[in-house]
N, C-alpha and C positions, 0 to 999 in steps of 0.2 A: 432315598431314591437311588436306585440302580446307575450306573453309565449308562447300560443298554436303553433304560425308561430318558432316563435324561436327553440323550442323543434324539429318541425319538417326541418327544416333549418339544424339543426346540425345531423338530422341523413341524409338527401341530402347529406351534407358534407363530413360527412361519408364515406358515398358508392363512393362518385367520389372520393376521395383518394382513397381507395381501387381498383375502377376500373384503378386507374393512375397506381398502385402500380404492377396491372396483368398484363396490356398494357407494363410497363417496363420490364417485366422479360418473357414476350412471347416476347417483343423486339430485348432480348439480346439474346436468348435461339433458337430462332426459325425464325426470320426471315431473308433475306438475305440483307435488309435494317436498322441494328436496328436504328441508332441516325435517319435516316429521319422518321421512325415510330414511335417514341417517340418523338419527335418534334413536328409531325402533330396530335398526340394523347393531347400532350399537347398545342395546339394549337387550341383546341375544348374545351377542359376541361376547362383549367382558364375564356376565355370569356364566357362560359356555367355559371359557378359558380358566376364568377361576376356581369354580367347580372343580373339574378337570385336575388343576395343579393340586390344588387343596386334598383331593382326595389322594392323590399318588402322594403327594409328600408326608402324609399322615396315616398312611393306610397299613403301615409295619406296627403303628402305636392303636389303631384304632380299625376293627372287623368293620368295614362301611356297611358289606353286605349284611349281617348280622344284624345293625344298627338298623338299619330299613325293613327285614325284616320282625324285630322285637314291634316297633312302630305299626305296621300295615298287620302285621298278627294281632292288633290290641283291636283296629279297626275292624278287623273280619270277624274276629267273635262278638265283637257289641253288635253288628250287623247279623250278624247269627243268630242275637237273643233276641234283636229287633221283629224280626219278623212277625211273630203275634200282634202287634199293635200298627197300629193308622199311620201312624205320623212317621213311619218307616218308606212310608209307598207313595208315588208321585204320580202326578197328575188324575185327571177322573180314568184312567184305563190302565189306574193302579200297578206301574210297573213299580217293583224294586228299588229300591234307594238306600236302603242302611240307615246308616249315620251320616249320611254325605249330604246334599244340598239337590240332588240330580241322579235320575235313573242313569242317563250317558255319563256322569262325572262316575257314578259307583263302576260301571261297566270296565271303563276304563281303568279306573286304582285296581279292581279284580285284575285282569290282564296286566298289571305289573306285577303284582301279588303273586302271581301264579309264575311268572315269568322267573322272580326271585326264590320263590319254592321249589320251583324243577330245577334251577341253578343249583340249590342246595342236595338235593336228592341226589343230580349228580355226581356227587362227593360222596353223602352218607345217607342210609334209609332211613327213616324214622316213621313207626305207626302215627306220630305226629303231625311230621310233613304230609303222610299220605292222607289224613283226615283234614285238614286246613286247606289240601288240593279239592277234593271230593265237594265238601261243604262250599268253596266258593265257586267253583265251575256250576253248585248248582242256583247260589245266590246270584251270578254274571246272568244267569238263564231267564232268570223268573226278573230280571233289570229288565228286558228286552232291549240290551245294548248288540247292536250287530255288529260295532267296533270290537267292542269288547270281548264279542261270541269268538267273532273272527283270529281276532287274534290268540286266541286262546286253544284255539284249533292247529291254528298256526306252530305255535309252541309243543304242545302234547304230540304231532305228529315229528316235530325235530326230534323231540324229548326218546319218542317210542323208538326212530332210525339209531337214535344212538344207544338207545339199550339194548337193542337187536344185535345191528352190524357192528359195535364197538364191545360192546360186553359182553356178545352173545349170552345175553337172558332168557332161554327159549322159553321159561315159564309165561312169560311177557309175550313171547308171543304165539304160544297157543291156546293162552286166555281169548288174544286178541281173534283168532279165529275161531274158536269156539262161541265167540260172542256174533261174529258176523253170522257165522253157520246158523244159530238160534234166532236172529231178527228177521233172518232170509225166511224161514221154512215155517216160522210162526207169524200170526197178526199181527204180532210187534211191527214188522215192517209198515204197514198202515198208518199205522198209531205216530212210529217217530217220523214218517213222511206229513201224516198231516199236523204234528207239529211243527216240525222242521216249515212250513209254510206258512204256518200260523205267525212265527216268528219272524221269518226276514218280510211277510209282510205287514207287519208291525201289528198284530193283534186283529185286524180286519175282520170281514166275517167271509172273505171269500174261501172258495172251494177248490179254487186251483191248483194245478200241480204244478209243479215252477217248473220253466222250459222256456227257449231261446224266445217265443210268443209274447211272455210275459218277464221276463226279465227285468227287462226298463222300466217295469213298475216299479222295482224293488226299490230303483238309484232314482228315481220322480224328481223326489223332495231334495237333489245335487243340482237339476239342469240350470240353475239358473247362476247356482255356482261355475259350472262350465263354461254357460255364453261369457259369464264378464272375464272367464281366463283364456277364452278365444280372445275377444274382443281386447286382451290387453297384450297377447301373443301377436296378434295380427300388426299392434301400433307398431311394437320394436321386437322384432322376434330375438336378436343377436343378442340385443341390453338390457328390455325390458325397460320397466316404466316406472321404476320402484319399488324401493322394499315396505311392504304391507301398505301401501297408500292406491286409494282409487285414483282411475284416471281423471283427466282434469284439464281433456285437450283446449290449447288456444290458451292457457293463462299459466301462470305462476304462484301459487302461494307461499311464500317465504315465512309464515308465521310457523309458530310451534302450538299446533293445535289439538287435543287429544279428543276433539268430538271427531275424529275422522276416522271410522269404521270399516275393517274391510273382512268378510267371511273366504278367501280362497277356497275353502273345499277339505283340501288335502295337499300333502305335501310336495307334489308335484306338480300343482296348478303354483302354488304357491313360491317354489323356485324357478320353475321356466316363464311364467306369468311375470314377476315380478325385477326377479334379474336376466332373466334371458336364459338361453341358450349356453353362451360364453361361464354366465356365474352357476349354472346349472353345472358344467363342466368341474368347474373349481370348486367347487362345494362337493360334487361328487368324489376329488382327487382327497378330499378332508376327510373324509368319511374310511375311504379308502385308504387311507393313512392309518388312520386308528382303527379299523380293522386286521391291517397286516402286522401292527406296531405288538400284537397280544398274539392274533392267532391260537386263543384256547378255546378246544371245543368245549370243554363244562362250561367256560362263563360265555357262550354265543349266545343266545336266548337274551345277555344283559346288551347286548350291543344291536339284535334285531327286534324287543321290543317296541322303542323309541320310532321308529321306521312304521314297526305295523300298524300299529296305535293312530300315530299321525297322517295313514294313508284315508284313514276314513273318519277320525275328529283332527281338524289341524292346530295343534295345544303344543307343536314342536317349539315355533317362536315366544307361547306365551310363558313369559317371565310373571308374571305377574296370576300366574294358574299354576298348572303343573311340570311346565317346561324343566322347571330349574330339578326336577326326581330325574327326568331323563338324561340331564348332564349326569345326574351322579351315577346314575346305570353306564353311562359313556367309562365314568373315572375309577366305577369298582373292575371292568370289562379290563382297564388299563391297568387298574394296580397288582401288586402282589400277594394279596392276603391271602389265596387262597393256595398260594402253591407249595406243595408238600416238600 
């Protein structure tokens, strides 16, 4: 470990004590859950931070990134081979799943996948990388994961600004217009419109062209995520009412109890919902920390992953899912392995 990483490590450090320290005493002060909100608070925190260390103090002896990808490349080609057979495809409207347990769990892993590929590409080309992109953009498709989609759009259009404006690769970009020019002036456009509809609304049989009318169709299956992060915005806007525990106005329960469920949405129902306002701030100032602490544009994609991912499945806090890849996306974003 660097000084420079060092210095910046201890003010991370810092700040997540301090957020441990708010999460504790809006805990005890305001929510109707505290010990399971201060459990599940600390149950993000330590794997976050240690994550985090582990990989920076490790990362001169050991390619994290390399490591995660060898792993999610062994996943993407068995889901590759998968396709021909049944037990690859979930639920009766047969979306995509691989090897995984879940159309939206596969959707996801692609969009990290991809996330770590274009990392990589950024460095060096390989007809490899570029077929392991090609082939899971079109596995994330046929998931009908719209997290997944989304994010992966998200990625490819940073990925494309930087091979333009920073490397100027005109080849890249006047594939890029030559391909708009050919979807415009040909039936294509049709075709990827009424997929494109087919897909954000989830397979349906409607005919619709999506338009500010129909929109709110799309987010339906959220509102009810909304109302309870109104509804728990409105108890304590400033503090919030706790971390990952429903409300519970009029009572206390002091037990530690793991039947207690709570779906936020996304990650911003989910920090202004539950810590407020104030811990939305501080949490925002953490992120922001380890954003300026790196400052490299090849590994950005490993630090706004974890972000896009969690705006529309919220698997940031879970420890106990996927949460704890996206710390390590946090700690390769912070290490050195990758600098020439």
């Amino acid at each position: 470990m660097t000084q420079k990483q060092a210095k910046w490590l201890k003010l991370i450090l810092l700040i997540s004590f301090f957020m441990f320290i708010y999460v504790l005493l809006v805990s005890l002060f305001f929510s109707g859950y505290p010990i399971i909100s201060i459990f599940k608070y600390f149950s993000y925190c330590f794997p976050f931070v240690t994550i985090i260390y582990g990989i920076i103090c490790t990362s001169k002896k050991i390619d994290w990134l390399d490591q995660l990808y060898c792993i999610f490349t062994i996943l993407m080609i068995g889901s590759l081979l998968s396709i021909p057979f049944s037990f690859a495809y979930y639920s009766s409207k047969n979306w995509f799943a691989g090897l995984t347990n879940q159309s939206n769990m596969f959707g996801i892993l692609s969009a990290i996948y991809i996330a770590i590929v274009l990392t990589k590409l950024m460095k060096k080309k390989s007809k490899f990388l570029y077929f392991n992109l090609i082939t899971t953009i079109y596995m994330a498709w046929i998931s009908n994961s719209r997290t997944g989609m989304f994010s992966i759009v998200v990625f490819l259009v940073i990925y494309i600004i930087y091979e333009i404006t920073l490397k100027m690769n005109l080849k890249l970009f006047f594939l890029i217009l030559i391909s708009i020019f050919v979807i415009v002036i040909t039936p294509l456009s049709d075709i990827i419109e009424s997929s494109i509809s087919a897909f954000l609304f989830k397979g349906s049989d409607t005919t619709e062209i999506i338009s500010f009318d129909n929109i709110n169709n799309i987010f339906s299956s959220r509102e009810g995520q909304k109302y309870t992060f109104l509804e728990k915005y409105e108890k304590n806007k400033m503090f919030g009412t706790g971390f990952q525990v429903p409300l519970n106005e009029g009572n206390r329960d002091w037990s530690l109890n793991f039947s207690t469920i709570v779906e936020p949405g996304n990650l911003l129902y989910a920090t202004i919902g539950d810590i407020g306002l104030t811990g939305f701030f501080i949490f925002s100032i953490l992120y922001l920390v380890i954003f300026i602490a790196k400052l490299d544009i090849k590994k950005i994609l490993l630090f706004i992953a974890p972000f896009t991912i969690s705006f529309g499945e919220m698997v940031f806090f879970s420890t106990n899912n996927i949460a704890i890849i996206l710390y390590a996306l946090f700690g390769i974003y912070l290490s050195n392995e990758m600098e020439c």
